[in-house]
C-alpha positions in Angstrom: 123.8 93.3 172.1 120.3 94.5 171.5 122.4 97.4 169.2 124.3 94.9 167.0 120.8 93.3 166.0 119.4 96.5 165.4 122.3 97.6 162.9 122.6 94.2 161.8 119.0 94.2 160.4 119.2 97.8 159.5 122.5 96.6 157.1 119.9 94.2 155.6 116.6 96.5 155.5 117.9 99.1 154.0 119.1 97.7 150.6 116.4 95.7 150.6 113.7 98.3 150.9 115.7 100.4 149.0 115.7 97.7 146.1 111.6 97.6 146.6 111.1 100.6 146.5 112.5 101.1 142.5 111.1 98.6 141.4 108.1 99.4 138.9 105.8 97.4 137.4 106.2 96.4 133.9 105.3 99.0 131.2 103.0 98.0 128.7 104.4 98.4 124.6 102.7 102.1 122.8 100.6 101.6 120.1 102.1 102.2 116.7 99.9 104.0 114.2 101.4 103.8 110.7 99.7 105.2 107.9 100.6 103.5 104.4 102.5 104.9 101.0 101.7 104.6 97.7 104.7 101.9 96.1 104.5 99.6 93.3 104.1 96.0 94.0 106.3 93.5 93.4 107.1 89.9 93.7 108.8 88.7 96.7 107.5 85.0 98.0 108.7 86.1 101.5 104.9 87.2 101.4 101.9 85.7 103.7 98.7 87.1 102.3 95.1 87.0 103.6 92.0 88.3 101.2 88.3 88.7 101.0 86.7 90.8 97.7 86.6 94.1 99.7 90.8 93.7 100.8 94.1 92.1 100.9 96.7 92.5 103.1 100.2 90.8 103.8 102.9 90.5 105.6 106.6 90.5 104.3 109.1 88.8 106.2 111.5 90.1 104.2 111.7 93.6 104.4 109.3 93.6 107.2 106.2 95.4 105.1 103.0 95.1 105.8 100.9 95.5 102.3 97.3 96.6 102.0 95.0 96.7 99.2 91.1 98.1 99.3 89.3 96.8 96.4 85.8 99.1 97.4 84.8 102.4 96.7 83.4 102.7 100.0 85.6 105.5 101.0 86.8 103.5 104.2 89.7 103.2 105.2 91.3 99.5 105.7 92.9 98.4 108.6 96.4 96.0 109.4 96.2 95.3 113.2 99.0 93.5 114.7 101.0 92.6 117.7 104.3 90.9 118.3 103.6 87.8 120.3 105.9 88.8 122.9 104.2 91.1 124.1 106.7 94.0 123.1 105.0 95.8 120.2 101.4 96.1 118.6 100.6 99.0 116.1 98.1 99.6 113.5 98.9 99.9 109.8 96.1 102.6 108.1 95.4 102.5 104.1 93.7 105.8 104.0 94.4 106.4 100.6 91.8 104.7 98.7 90.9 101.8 96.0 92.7 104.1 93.2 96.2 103.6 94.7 95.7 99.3 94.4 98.8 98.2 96.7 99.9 100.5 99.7 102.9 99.6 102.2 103.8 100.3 106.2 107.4 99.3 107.0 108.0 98.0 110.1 111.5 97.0 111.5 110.3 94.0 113.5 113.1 91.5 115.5 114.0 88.8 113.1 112.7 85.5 114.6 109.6 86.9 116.1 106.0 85.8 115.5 104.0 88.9 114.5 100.0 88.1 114.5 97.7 90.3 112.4 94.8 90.3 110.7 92.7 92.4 108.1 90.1 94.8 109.2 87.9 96.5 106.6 84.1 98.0 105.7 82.1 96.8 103.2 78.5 96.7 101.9 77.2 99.0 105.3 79.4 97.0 108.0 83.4 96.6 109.4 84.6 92.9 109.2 87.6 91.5 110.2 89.5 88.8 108.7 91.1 85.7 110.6 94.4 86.3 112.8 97.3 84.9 110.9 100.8 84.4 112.4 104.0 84.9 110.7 107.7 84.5 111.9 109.9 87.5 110.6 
């Protein structure tokens, strides 16, 4: 009798230890570095913008861009921070090129219906400063 328990729980424990033991804990999302290109701007009212004097940025639902635009001469380099609010994705979109090249672009290919929050990061007159965290559904 004492047998038939023992390979009755050992039928159980086995599968079930053996399910335990593969499990792994959630992996956290890799940060995506983008650095921008130099394209024309045009008009698209898919657009959600946010701007201070120094920089603009926006996000694109159609086409999933993210546009920058540094309006200093500090020789900084402007920053699009986001994250996908399910917790999937978050990245960083770089304009690097300067105030000469006006609008600059990252494409992302984000899931349609997700929320995406960003905001604007930039240095001006000595300091970094960040603009408010906007949400927009792409």
């Amino acid at each position: 009798m004492r047998n038939r328990i023992a390979a009755l729980l050992a039928a159980f424990a086995i599968p079930l230890f053996g399910m335990l033991g593969l499990a792994t804990p959630a992996a956290a999302a890799e940060l995506e570095i983008n650095y921008v290109k130099d394209v024309d701007w045009y008009a698209d009212s898919s657009r959600e913008c946010w701007s201070a004097p120094a920089a603009a940025a926006c996000i694109q639902r159609n086409g999933d861009d993210i546009w920058i635009r540094d309006n200093t001469n500090e020789g900084a380099w402007v920053h699009v921070h986001w994250w996908d609010l399910d917790g999937s994705r978050h990245g960083t979109c770089t304009d690097n090129l300067g105030s000469s090249k006006v609008w600059t672009m990252c494409n992302k290919d984000w899931t349609d219906g997700h929320e995406i929050a960003w905001y604007l990061e930039y240095y001006d007159d000595g300091q970094w400063w960040s603009g408010f965290t906007q949400t927009t559904v792409v």
